[in-house]
C-alpha positions in Angstrom: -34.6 63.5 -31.6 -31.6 62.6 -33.0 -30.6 63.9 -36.1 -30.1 61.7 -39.1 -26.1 60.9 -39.7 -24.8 60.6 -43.4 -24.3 57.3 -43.0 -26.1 54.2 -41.6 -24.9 52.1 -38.9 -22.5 49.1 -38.6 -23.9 45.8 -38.1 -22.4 44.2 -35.3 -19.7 42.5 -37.2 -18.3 45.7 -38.7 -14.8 47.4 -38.3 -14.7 51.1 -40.1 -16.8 52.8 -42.5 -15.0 51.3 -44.9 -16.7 47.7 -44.5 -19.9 49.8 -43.3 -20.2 51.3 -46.4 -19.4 48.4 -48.6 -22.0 46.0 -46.5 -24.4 48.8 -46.6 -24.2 49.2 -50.9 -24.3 45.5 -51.3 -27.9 44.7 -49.0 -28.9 47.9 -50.9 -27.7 46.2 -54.5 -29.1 42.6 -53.2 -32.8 44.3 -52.0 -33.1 46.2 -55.1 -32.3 42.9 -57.5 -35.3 41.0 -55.6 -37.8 44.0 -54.9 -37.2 47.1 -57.1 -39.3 47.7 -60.5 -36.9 47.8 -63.4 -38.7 50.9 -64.8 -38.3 52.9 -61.6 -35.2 55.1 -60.5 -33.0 53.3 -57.4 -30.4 56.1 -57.0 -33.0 58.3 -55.2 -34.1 55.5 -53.1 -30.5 54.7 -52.4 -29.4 58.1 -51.4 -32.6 58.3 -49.0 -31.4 55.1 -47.4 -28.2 56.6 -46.6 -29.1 59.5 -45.8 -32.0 58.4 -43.1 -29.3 56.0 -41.4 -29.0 56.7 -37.6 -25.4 57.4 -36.7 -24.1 54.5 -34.7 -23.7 54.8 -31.2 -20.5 55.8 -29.3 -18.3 52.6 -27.7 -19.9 49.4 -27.9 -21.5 49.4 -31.3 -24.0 47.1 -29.9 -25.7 49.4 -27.9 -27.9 52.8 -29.1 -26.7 55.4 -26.9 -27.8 57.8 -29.2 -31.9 57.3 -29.5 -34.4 56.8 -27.0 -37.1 54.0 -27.5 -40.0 53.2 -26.2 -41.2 49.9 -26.6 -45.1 48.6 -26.4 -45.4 45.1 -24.8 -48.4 43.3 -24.6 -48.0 41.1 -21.6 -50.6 38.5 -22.9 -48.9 37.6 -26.1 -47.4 33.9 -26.1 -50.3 32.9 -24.3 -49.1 35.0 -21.4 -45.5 34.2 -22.1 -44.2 37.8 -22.7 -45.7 39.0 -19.0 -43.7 36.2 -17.6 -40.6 37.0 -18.9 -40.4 40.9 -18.2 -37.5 40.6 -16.3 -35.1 39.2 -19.5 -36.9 41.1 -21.5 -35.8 44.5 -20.0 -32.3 42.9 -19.3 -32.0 42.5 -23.1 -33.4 46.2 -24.3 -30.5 47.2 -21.7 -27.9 45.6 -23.4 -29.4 47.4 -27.0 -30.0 50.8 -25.7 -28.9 53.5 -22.8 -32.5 55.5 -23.2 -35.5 53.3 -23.0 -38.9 52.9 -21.7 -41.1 49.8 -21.6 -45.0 50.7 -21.3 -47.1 47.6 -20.9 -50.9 47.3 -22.0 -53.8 46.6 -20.3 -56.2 45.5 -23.0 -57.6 45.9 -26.7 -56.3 49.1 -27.8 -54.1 50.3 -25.4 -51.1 50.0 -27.6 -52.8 52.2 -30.4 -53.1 54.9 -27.4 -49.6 54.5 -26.2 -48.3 54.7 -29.1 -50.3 58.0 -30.1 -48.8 59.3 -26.7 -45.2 58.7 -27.2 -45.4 60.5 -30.4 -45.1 63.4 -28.4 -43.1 62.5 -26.0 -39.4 63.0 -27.6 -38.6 59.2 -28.7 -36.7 58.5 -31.5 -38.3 54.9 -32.0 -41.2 53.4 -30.9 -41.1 49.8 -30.8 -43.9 47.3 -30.8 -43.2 43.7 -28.0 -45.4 40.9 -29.3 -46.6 40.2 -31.9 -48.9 41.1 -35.1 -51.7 42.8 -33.3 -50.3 44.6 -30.7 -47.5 45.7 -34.3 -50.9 46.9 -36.3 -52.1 49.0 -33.1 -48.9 50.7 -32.6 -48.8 51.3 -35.8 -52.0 53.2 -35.6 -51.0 55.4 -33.1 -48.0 56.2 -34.9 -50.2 57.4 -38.0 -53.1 59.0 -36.1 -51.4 60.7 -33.5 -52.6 64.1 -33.1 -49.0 65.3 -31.4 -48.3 68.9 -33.7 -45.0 70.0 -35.2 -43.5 66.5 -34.4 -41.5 64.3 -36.5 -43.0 60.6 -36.1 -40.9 58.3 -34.3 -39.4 55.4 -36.3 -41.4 52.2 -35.5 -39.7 48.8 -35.1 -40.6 45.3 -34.2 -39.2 43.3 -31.6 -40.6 39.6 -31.5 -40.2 38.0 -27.9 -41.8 34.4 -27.8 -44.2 35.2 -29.9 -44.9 34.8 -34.1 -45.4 37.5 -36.8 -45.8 38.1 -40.6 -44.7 41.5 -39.9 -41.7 40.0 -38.4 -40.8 38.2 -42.1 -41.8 41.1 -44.3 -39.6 43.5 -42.4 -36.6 40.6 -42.5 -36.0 41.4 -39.0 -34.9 38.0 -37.2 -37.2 36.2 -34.8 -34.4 35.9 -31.8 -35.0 38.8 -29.3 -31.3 40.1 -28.8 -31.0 40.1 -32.6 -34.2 41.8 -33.4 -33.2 44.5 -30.8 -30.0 45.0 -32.5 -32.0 45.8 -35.7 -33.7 48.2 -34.0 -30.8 49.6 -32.6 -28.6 49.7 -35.7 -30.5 48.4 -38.5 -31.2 50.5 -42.1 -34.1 52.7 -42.1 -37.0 53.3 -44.6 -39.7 55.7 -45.2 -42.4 52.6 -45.9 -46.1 52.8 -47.9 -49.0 52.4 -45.0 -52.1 50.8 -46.1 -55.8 53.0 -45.0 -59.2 50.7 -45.2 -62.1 52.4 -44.6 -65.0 49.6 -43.6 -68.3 48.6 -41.9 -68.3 47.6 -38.3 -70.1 44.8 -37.2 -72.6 47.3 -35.8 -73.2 48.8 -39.3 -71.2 52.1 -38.6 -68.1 53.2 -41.0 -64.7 52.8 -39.5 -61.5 53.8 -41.1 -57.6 52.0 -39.6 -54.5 52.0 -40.9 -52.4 48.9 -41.8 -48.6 47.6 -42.7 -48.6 44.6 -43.7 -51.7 42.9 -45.8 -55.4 43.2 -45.7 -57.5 40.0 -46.5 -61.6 39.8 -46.7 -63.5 36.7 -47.5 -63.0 33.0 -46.7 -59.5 34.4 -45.3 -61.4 37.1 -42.7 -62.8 33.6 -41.2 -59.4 32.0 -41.1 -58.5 34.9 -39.0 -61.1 35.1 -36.7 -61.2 31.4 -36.0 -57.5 32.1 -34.6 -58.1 34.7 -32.8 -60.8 33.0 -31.3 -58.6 30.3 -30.4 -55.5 29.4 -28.4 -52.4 31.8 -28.9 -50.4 29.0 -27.3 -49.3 27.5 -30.3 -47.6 29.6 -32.8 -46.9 30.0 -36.4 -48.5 28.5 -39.7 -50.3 25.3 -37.8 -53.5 27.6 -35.9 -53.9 29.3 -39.8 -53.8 25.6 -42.0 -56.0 24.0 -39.3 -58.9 27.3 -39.5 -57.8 27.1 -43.4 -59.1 23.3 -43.7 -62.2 24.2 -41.4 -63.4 27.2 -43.5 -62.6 25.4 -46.7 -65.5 22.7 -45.7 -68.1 25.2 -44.2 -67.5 28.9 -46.4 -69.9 29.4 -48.7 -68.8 32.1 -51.1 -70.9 35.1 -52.3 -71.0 37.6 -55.2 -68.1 40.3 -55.3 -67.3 43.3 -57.3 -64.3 44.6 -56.9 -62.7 47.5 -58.7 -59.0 49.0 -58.4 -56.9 51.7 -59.9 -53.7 50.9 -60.5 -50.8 51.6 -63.0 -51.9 50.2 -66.0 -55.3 51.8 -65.5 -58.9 51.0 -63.8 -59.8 47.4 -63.3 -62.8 45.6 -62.0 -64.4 42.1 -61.6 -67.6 40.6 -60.1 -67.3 36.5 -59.4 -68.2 34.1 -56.2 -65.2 35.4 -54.3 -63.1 32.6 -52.2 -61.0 35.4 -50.7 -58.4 38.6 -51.7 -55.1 39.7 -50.3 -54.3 43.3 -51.2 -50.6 42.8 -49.8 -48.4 46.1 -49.0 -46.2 43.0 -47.2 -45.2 39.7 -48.1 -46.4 37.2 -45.0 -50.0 36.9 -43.7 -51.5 33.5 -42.2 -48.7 32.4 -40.7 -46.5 32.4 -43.4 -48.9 32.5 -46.8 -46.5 34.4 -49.2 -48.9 36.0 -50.9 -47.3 39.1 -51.5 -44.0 37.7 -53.4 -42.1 40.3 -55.7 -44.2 43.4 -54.5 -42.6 45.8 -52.1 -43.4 48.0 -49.1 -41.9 51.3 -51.2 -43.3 51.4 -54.4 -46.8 53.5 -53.6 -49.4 50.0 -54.3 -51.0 46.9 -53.2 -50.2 43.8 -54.7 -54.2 42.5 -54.8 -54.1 38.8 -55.2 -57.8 37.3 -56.1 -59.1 33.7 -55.3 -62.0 32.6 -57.1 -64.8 30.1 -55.6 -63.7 26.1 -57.0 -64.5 23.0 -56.0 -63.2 21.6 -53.0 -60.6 19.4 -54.1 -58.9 21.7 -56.4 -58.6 24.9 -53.2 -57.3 21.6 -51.6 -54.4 21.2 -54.0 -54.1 24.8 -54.6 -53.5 25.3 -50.8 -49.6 24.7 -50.8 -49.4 27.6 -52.9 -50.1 29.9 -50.3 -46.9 29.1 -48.9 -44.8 29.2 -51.8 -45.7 32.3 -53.0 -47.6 30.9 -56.5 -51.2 31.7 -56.0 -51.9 33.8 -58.1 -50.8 31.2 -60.5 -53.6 28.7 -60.4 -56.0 28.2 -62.6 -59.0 30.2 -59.9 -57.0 33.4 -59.4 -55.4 36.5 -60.4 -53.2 39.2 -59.3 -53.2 42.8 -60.2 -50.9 45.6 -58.6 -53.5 48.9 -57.6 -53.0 51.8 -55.2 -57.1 52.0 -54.6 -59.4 49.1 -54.1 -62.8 48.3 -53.6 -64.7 45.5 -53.2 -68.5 45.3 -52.2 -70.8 42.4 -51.7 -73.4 42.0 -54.7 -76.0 39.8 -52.9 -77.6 39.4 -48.9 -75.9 37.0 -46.8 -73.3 36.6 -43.7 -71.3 39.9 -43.2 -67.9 38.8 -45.5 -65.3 39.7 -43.1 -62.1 41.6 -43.4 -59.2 41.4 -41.7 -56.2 44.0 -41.5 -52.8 42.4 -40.0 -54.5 39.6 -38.6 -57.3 41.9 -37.0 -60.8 41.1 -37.7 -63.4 43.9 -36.8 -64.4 44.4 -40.4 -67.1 43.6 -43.1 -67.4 44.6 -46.6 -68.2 46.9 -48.2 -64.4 47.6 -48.1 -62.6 50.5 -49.8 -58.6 50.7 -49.7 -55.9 53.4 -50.2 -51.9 53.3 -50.2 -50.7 56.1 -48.1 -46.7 56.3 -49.6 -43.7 56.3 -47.5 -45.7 57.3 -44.8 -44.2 55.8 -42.0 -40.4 55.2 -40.8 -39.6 51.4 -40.7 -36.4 50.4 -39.0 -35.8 46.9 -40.1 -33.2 43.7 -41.4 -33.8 45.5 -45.0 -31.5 43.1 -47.4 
């Protein structure tokens, strides 16, 4: 692998380490103004940042001939777009990196596997094609690979016709060619990893890993009725569309949840509508409902949705977007690094989902794993 350089790279535009430097101290100065506590120490972070910056390549700056990648790409993303488009896709990893592979799955799970493999395999990077499932399973093989005496590779996300909430929390930009320059020269971070530990819907305990947010109740519906659906069309209209259906059929149930958190052990029991616990910002297709928090500081930002009446979830509903849930009258936010929540009274299984995934049900219990996994990303 290649060794870490004392500074990070240029972005395309830069001449000298000069401007590198100063660009580099004013994204730093710009993410740490919207994301950082007040109460916590930067300069630690900051030096970390630096100091886990790939050197840039040799020549062109806009191609990595320093690292090798691999990148996972799920041909059926898109609706079958991305296995149609193979051919510019490897044209534009070739015109990001020297040293690459592109492994293509063959079904459910086969990223997670691939992933695990290329953990030993000597690559600097391991990329995930596609979009927010095929980025949580290659993000479980990058945590649960059993490779010894290996440093994990640094994952990345490279969107190619498809959507992603990972895409937005990361900041890395939804255009292919500039996505790939991110990975090949953007600022690296040692990133908190979420770990939910679940029922199947055979009744057997399962434990996965997940970056972004994990949602269970009316929201764990939302999800499946898009999965279940078309992948054809993209972004937030598939998620408002199973939003407005679930709103008129979910019946909510009895929940207790308790956390642990910074300012102590919480709980609450109520008919629960649903609950984010967000290590990200973006789930849904766009919901911000993880606005302030932040993907280094060790917790969850667990947002609550009490049961209301139809018409008022109906007017609260914009505020999924905008990032003031947790403002309305029905709902509360807490910030906890261990959460559980079980189901106080028989009924339908309440679903979970974790990055979009549904193969969950309460009872639900969740841990923040810190910095455990290198993110490569558009970091402002």
């Amino acid at each position: 692998s290649a060794e870490p350089a004392k500074a990070p790279p240029p972005p395309l535009t830069a001449e000298g380490p000069a401007i590198v430097s100063g660009l580099l101290r004013f994204r730093l100065t710009c993410w740490r103004d919207k994301h950082w506590p007040k109460d916590r120490d930067f300069h630690g972070l900051e030096q970390r940042m630096v100091n886990e910056g790939q050197e840039s390549p040799e020549g062109d700056s806009a191609r990595n001939r320093v690292e090798k990648i691999c990148l996972i790409a799920n041909p059926q993303a898109a609706g079958g777009r991305v296995g149609k488009r193979l051919d510019e896709l490897r044209g534009l990893i070739d015109q990001a990196f020297e040293n690459w592979e592109l492994r293509l799955t063959e079904g459910p799970g086969h990223a997670t596997a691939l992933a695990s493999a290329a953990v030993g395999e000597g690559f600097d990077l391991v990329a995930a094609v596609g979009g927010d499932g095929t980025c949580h399973e290659v993000v479980n093989g990058l945590i649960s690979s059993d490779a010894q005496d290996v440093t994990n590779p640094i994952f990345a996300v490279v969107p190619f016709g498809t959507g992603s909430d990972l895409v937005r929390s990361l900041e890395t930009p939804t255009d292919t060619a500039q996505a790939l320059a991110i990975a090949s020269t953007g600022v690296t971070m040692s990133t908190d990893v979420g770990v939910a530990q679940y029922n199947t819907p055979d009744g057997s305990t399962a434990q996965r890993y997940f970056i972004n947010v994990c949602g269970f109740g009316a929201n764990g519906d939302v999800a499946n009725r898009v999965n279940l659906g078309s992948k054809r069309v993209g972004g937030s209209v598939p998620y408002v569309k199973a939003t407005l259906r679930t709103l008129a059929d979910y019946s909510a149930q009895r929940v207790r949840l308790t956390w642990k958190g910074p300012e102590g052990d919480g709980a609450w029991e109520g008919n629960l509508l649903s609950a984010f616990a967000a290590n990200g910002f973006y789930c849904g297709g766009g919901m911000l409902v993880g606005k302030g928090a932040s993907m280094q500081d060790g917790m969850f930002a667990l947002t609550v949705i009490e049961d209301d009446n139809i018409l008022r979830l109906l007017l609260n509903l914009p505020r999924l977007f905008t990032g003031t849930i947790h403002k309305a009258s029905s709902a509360f936010r807490v910030t906890a690094s261990h959460v559980r929540a079980e189901a106080l009274e028989d009924g339908p299984p309440i679903l979970v989902e974790l990055d979009g995934e549904v193969d969950a049900a309460l009872p639900l219990e969740l841990r923040i794993l810190p910095e455990a996994l290198r993110v490569r990303g558009g970091w402002r």
